[in-house]
PAMIKE-128949 format. One record per atom (N, C-alpha, C): residue number from 1; residue in three letters; atom name; z, x, y. Coordinates in steps of 0.001 Angstrom, whole numbers. Layout:
<nodes>
<node NUM 'ala' 'CA' <Z X Y>>
...
</nodes>
This chain:
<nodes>
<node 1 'unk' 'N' <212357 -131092 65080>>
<node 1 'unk' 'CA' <211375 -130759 64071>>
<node 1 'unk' 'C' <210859 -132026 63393>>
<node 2 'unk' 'N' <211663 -133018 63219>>
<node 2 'unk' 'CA' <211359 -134282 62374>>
<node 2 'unk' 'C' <210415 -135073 63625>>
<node 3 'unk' 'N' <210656 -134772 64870>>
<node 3 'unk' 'CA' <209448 -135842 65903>>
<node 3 'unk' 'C' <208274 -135301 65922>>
<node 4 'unk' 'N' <208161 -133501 65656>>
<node 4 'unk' 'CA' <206817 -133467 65987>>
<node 4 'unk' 'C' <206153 -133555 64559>>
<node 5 'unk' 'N' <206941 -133096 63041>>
<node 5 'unk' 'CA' <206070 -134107 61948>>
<node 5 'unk' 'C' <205434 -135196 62335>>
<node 6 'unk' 'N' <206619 -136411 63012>>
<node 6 'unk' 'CA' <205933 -137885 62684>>
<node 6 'unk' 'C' <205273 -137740 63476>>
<node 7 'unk' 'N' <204929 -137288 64961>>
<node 7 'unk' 'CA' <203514 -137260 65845>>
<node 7 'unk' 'C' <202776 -136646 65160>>
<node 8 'unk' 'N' <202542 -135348 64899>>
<node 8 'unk' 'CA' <201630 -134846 63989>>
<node 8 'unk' 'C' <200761 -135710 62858>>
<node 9 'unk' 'N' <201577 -136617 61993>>
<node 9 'unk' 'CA' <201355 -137854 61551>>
<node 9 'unk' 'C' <200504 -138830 61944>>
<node 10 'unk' 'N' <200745 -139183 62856>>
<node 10 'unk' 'CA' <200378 -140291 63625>>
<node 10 'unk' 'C' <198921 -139611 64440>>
<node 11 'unk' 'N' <199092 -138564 64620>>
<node 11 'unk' 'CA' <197699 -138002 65731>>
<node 11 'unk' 'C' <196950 -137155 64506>>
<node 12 'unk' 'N' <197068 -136868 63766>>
<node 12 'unk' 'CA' <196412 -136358 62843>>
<node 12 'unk' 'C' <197212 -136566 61290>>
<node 13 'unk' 'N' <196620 -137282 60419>>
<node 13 'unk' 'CA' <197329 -137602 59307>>
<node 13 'unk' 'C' <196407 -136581 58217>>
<node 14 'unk' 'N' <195325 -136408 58027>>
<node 14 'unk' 'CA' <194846 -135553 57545>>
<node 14 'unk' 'C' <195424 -134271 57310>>
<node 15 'unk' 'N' <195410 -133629 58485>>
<node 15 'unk' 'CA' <196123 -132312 58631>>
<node 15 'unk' 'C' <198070 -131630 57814>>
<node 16 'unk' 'N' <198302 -133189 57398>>
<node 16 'unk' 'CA' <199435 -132694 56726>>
<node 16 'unk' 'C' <199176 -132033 55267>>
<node 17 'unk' 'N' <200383 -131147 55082>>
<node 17 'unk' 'CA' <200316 -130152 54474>>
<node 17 'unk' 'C' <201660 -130256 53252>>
<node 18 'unk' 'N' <201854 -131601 52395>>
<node 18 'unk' 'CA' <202807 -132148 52317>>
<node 18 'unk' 'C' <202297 -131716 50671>>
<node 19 'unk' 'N' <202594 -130600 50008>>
<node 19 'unk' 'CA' <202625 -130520 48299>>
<node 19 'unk' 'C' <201149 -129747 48372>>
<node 20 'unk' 'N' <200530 -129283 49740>>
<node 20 'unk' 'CA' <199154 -128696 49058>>
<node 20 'unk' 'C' <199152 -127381 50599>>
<node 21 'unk' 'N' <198396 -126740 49500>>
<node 21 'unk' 'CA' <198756 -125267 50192>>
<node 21 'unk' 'C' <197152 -124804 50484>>
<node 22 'unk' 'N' <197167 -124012 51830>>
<node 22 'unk' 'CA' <196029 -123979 52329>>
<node 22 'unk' 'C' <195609 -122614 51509>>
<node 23 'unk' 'N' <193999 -121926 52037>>
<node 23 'unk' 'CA' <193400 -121393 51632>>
<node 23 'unk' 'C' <193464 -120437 52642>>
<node 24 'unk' 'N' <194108 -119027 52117>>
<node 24 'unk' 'CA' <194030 -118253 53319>>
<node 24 'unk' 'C' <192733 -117810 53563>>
<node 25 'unk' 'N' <191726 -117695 52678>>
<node 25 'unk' 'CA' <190552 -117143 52537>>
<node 25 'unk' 'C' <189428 -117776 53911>>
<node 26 'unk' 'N' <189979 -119149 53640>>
<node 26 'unk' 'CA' <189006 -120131 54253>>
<node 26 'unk' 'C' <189615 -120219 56129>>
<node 27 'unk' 'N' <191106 -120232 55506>>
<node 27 'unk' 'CA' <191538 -119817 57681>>
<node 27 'unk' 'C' <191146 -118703 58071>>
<node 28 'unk' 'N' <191111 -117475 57440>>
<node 28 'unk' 'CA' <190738 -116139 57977>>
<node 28 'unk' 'C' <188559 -116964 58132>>
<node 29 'unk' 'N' <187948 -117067 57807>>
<node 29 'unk' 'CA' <186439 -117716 57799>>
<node 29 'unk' 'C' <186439 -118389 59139>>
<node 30 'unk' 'N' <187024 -119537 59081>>
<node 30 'unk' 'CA' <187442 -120599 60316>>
<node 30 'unk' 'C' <187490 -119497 61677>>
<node 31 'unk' 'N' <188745 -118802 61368>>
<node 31 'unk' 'CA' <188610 -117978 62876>>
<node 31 'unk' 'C' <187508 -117162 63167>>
<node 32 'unk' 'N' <187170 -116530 61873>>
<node 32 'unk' 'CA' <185942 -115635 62469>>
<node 32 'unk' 'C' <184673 -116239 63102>>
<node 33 'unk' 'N' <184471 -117685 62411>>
<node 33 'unk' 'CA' <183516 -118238 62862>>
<node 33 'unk' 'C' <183598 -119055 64248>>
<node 34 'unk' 'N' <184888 -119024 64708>>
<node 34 'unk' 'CA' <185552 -119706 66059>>
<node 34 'unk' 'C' <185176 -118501 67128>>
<node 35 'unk' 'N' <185693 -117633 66603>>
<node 35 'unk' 'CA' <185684 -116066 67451>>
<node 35 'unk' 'C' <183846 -116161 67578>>
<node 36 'unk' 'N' <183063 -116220 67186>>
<node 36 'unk' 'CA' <182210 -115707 67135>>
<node 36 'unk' 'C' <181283 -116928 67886>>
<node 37 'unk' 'N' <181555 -118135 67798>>
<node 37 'unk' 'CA' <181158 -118967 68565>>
<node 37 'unk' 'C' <181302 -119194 69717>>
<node 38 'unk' 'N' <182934 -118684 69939>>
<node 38 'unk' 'CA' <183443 -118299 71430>>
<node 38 'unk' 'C' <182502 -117669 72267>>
<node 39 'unk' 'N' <182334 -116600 71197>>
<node 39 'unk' 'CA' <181495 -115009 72146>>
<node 39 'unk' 'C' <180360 -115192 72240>>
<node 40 'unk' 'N' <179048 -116526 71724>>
<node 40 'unk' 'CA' <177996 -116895 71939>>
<node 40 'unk' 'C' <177930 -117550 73102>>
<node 41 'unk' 'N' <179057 -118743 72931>>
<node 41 'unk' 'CA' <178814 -119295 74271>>
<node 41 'unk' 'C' <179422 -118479 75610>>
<node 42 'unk' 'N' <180423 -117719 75626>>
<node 42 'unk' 'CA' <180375 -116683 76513>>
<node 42 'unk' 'C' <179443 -116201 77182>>
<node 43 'unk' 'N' <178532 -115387 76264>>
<node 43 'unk' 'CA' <177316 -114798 76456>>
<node 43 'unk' 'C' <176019 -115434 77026>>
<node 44 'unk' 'N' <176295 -117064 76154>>
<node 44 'unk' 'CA' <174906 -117986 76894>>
<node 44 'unk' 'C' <175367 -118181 78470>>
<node 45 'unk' 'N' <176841 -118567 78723>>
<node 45 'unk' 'CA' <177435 -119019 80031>>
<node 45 'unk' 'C' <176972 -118180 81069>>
<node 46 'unk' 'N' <175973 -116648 80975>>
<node 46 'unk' 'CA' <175559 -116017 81603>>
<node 46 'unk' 'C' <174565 -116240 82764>>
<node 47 'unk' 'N' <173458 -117435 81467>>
<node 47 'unk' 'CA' <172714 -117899 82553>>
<node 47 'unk' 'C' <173127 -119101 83765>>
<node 48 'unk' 'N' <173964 -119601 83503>>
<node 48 'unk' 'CA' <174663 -120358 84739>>
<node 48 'unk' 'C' <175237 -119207 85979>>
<node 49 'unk' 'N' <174245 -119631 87138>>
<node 49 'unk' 'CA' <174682 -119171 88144>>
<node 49 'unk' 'C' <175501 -119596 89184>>
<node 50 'unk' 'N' <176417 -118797 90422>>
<node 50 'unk' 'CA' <177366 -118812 91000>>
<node 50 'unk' 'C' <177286 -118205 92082>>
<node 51 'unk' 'N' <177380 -118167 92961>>
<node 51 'unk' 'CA' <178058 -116982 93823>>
<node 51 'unk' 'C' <179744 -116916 94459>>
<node 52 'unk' 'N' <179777 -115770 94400>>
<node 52 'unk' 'CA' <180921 -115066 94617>>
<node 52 'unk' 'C' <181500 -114543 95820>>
<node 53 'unk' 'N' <182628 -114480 96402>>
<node 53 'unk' 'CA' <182704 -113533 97288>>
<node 53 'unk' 'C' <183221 -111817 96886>>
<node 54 'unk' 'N' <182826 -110837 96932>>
<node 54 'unk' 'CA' <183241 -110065 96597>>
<node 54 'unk' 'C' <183560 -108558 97639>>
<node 55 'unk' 'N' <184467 -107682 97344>>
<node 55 'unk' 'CA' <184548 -106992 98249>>
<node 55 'unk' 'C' <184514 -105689 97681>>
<node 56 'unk' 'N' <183746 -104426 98385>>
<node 56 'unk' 'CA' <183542 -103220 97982>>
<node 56 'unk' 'C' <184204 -102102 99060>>
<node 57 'unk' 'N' <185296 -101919 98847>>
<node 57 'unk' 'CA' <185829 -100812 99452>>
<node 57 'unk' 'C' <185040 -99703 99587>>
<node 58 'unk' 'N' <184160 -99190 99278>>
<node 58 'unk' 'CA' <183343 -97835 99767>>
<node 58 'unk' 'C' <181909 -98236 100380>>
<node 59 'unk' 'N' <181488 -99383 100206>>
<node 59 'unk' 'CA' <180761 -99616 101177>>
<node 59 'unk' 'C' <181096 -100453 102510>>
<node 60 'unk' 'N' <180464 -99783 103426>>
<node 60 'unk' 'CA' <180637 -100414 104914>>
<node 60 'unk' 'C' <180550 -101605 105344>>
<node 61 'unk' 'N' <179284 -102491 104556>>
<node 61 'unk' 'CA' <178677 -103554 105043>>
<node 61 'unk' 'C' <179844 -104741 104292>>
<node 62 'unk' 'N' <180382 -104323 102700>>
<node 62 'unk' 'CA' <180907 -105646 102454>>
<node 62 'unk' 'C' <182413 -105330 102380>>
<node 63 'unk' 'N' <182895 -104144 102833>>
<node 63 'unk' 'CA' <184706 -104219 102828>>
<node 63 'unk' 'C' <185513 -105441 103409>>
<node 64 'unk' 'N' <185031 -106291 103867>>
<node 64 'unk' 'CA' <185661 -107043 104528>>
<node 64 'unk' 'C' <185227 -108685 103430>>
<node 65 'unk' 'N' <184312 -108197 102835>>
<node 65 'unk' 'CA' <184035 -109302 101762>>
<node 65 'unk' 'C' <182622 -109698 101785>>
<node 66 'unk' 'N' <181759 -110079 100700>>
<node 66 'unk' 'CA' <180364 -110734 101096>>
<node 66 'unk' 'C' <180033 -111664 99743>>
<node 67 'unk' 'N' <179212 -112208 100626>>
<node 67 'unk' 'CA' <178895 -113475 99230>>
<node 67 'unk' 'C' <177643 -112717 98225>>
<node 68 'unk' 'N' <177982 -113215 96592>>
<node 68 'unk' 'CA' <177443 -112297 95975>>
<node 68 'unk' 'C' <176495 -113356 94773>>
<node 69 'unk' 'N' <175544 -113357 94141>>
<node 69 'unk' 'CA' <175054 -113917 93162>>
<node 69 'unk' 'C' <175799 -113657 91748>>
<node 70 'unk' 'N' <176377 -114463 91121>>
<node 70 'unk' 'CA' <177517 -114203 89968>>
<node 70 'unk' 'C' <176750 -115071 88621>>
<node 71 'unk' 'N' <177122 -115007 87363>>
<node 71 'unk' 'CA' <176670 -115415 85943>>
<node 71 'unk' 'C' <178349 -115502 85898>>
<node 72 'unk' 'N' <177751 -116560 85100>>
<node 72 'unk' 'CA' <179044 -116981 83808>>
<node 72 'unk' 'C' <180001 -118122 84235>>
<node 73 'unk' 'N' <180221 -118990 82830>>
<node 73 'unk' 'CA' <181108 -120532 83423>>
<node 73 'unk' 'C' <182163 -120165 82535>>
<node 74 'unk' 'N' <183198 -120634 82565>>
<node 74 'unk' 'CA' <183978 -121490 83720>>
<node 74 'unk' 'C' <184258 -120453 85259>>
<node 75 'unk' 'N' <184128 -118832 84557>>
<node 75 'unk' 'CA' <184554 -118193 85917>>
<node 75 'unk' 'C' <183828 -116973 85187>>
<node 76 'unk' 'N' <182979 -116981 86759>>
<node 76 'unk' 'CA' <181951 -116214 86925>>
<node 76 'unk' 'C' <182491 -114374 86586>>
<node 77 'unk' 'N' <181300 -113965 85538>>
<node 77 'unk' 'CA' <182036 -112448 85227>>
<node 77 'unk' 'C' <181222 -111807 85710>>
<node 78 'unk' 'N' <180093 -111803 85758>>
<node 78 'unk' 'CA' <178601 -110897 85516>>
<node 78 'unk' 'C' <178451 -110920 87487>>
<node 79 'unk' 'N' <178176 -109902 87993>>
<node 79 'unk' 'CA' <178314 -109863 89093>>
<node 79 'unk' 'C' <177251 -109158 89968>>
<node 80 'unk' 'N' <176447 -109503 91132>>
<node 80 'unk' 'CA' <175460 -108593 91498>>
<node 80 'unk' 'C' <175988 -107119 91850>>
<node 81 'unk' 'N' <175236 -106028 91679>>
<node 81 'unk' 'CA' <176273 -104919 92448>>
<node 81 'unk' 'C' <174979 -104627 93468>>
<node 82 'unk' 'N' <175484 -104588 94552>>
<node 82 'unk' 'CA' <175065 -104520 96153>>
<node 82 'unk' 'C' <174088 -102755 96002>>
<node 83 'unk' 'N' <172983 -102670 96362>>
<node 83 'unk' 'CA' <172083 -101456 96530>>
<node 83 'unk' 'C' <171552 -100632 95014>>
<node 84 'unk' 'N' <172139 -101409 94034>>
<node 84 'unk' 'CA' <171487 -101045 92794>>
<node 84 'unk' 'C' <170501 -101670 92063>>
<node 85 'unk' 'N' <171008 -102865 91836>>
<node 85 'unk' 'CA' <170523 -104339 91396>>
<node 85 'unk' 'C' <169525 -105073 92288>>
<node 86 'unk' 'N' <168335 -105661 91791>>
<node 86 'unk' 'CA' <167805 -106161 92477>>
<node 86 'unk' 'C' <168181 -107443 93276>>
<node 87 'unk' 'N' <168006 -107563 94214>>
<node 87 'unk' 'CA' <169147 -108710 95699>>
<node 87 'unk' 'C' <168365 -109910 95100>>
<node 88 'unk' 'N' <170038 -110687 95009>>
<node 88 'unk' 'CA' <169719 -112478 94537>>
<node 88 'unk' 'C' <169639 -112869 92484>>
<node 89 'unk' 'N' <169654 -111214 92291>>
<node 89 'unk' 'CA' <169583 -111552 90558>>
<node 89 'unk' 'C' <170171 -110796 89943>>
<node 90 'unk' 'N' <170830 -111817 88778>>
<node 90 'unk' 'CA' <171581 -111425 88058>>
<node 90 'unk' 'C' <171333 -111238 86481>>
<node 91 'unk' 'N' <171411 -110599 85561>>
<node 91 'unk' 'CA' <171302 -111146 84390>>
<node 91 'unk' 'C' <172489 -110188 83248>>
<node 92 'unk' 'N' <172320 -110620 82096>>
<node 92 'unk' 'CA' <173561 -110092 81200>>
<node 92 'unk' 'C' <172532 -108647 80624>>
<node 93 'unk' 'N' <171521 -108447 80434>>
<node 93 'unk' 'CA' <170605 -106889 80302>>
<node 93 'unk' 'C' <171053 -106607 81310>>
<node 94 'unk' 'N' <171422 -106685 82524>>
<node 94 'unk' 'CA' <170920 -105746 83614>>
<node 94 'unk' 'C' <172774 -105110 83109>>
<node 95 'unk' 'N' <173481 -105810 83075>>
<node 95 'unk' 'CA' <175382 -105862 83381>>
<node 95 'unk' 'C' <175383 -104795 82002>>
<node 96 'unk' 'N' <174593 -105669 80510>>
<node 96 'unk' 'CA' <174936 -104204 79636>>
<node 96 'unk' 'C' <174030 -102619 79890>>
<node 97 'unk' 'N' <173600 -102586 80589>>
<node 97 'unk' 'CA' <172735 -101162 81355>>
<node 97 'unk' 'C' <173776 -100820 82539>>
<node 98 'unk' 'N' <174396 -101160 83064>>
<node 98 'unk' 'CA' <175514 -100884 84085>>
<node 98 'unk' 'C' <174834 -101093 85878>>
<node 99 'unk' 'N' <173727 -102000 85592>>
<node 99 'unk' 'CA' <172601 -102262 86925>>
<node 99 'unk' 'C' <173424 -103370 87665>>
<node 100 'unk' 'N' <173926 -104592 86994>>
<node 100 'unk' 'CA' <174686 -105577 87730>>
<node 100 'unk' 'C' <176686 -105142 87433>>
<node 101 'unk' 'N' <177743 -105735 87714>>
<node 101 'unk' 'CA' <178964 -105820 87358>>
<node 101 'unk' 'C' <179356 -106129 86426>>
<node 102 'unk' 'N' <180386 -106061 85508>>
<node 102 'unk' 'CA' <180938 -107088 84612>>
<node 102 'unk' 'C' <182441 -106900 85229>>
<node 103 'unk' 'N' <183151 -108142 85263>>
<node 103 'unk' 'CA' <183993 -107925 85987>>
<node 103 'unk' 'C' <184987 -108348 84403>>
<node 104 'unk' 'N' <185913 -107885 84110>>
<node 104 'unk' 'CA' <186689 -107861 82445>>
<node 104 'unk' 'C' <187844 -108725 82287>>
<node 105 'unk' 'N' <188636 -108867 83453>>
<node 105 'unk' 'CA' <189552 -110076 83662>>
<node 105 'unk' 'C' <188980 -111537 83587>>
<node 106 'unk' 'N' <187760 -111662 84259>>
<node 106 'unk' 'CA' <187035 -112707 84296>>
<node 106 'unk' 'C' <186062 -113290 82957>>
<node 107 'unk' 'N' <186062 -111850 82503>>
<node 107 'unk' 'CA' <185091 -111765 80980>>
<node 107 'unk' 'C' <186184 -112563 80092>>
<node 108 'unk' 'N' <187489 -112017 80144>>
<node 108 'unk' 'CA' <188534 -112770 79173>>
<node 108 'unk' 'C' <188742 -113713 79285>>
<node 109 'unk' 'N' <188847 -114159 80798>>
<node 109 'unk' 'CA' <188684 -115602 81030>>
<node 109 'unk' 'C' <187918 -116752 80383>>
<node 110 'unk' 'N' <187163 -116277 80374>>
<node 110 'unk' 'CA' <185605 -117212 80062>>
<node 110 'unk' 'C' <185672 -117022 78742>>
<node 111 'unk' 'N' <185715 -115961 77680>>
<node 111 'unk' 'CA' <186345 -116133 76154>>
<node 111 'unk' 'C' <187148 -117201 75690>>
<node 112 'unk' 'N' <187954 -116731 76714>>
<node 112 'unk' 'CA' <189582 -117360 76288>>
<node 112 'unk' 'C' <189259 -118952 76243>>
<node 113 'unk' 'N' <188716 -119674 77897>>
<node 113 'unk' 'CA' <188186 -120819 77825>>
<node 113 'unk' 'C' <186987 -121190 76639>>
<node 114 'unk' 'N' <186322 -120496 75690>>
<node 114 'unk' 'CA' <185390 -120689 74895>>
<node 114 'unk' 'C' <186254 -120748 74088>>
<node 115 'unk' 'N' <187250 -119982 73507>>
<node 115 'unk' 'CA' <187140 -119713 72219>>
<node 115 'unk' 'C' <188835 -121039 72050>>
<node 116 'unk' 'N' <189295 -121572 72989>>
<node 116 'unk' 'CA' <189995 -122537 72839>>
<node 116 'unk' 'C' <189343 -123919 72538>>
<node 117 'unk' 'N' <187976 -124526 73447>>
<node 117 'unk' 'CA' <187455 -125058 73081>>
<node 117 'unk' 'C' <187031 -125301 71977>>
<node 118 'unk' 'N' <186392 -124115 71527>>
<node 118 'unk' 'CA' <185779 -124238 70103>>
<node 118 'unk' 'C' <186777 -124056 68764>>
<node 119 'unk' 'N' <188438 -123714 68988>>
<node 119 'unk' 'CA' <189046 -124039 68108>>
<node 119 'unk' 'C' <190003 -125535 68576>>
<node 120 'unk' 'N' <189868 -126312 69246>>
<node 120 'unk' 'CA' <190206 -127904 69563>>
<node 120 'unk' 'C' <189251 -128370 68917>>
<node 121 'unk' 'N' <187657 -128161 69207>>
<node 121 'unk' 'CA' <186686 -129111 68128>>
<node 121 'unk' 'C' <187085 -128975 66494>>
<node 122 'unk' 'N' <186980 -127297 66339>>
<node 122 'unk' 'CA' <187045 -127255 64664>>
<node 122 'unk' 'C' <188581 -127648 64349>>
<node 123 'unk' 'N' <189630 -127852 64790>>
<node 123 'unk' 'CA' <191402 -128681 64807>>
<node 123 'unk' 'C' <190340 -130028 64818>>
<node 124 'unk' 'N' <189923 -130910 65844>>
<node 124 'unk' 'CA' <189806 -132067 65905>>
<node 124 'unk' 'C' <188509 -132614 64508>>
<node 125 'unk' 'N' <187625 -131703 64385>>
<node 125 'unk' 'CA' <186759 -132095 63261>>
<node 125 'unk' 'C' <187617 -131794 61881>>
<node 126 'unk' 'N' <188661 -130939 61809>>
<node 126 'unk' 'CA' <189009 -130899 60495>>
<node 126 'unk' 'C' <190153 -132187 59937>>
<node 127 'unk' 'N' <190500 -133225 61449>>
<node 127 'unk' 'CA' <191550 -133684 61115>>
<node 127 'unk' 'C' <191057 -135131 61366>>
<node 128 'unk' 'N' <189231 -135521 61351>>
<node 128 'unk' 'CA' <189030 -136559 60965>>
<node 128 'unk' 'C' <188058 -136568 59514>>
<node 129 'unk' 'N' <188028 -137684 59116>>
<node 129 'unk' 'CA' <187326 -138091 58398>>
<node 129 'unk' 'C' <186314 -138833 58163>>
<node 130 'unk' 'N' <184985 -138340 58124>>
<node 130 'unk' 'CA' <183870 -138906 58035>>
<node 130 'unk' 'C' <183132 -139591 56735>>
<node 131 'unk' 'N' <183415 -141122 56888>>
<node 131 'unk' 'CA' <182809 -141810 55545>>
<node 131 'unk' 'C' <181621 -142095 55270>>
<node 132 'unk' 'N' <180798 -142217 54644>>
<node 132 'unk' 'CA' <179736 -142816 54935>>
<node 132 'unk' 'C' <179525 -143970 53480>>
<node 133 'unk' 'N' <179445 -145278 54369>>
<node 133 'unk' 'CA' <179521 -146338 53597>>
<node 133 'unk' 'C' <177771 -146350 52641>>
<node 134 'unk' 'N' <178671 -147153 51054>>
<node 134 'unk' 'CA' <177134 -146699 50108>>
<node 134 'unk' 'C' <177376 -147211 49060>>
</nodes>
């Protein structure tokens, strides 16, 4: 317990919590606004395209697997669906109308990777200090 204080220290000295007590008001704010930044860039990550291989057990042509036009970074969620959707396009309207896929394991994925990111920046911006000489 006493090594990861003094690293803690040493990698972020700001962040100690040594006689002063945080604001629960302001951590419950922080997350909501983390959460919610997560789920923007989620949502923008839509327009980055991918393709996929994907496989449809009730149809004939791709049970065995076929390459598919996919949305979303780091891992593609938004998915073409084969004879509904128009062939080669994807978009996040078509996925909330039920016209393209959303695939939900992959949806968490891509959260999960957002919404870690964006609480490492707001950890790393809260634990420097910006001066401005005057």
């Amino acid at each position: 317990m006493l090594i990861a204080k003094a690293v803690a220290a040493v990698v972020c000295p700001s962040c100690q919590t040594l006689g002063r007590k945080r604001d629960p008001m302001l951590r419950r704010w922080k997350a909501l606004l983390v959460s919610v930044l997560a789920a923007g860039a989620t949502l923008a990550s839509s327009a980055i395209s991918d393709k996929v291989r994907a496989t449809y057990p009730g149809s004939m042509d791709c049970a065995q697997g076929c390459d598919f036009v996919a949305a979303g970074w780091p891992i593609p969620y938004l998915v073409d669906h084969p004879g509904i959707s128009p062939t080669g396009s994807v978009s996040l309207v078509e996925g909330l109308l039920g016209v393209d896929i959303i695939w939900p394991g992959s949806l968490a994925g891509t959260y999960t990777f957002w919404f870690g990111l964006c609480a490492a920046i707001f950890w790393a911006a809260g634990c420097t200090k910006l001066r401005v000489a005057g």
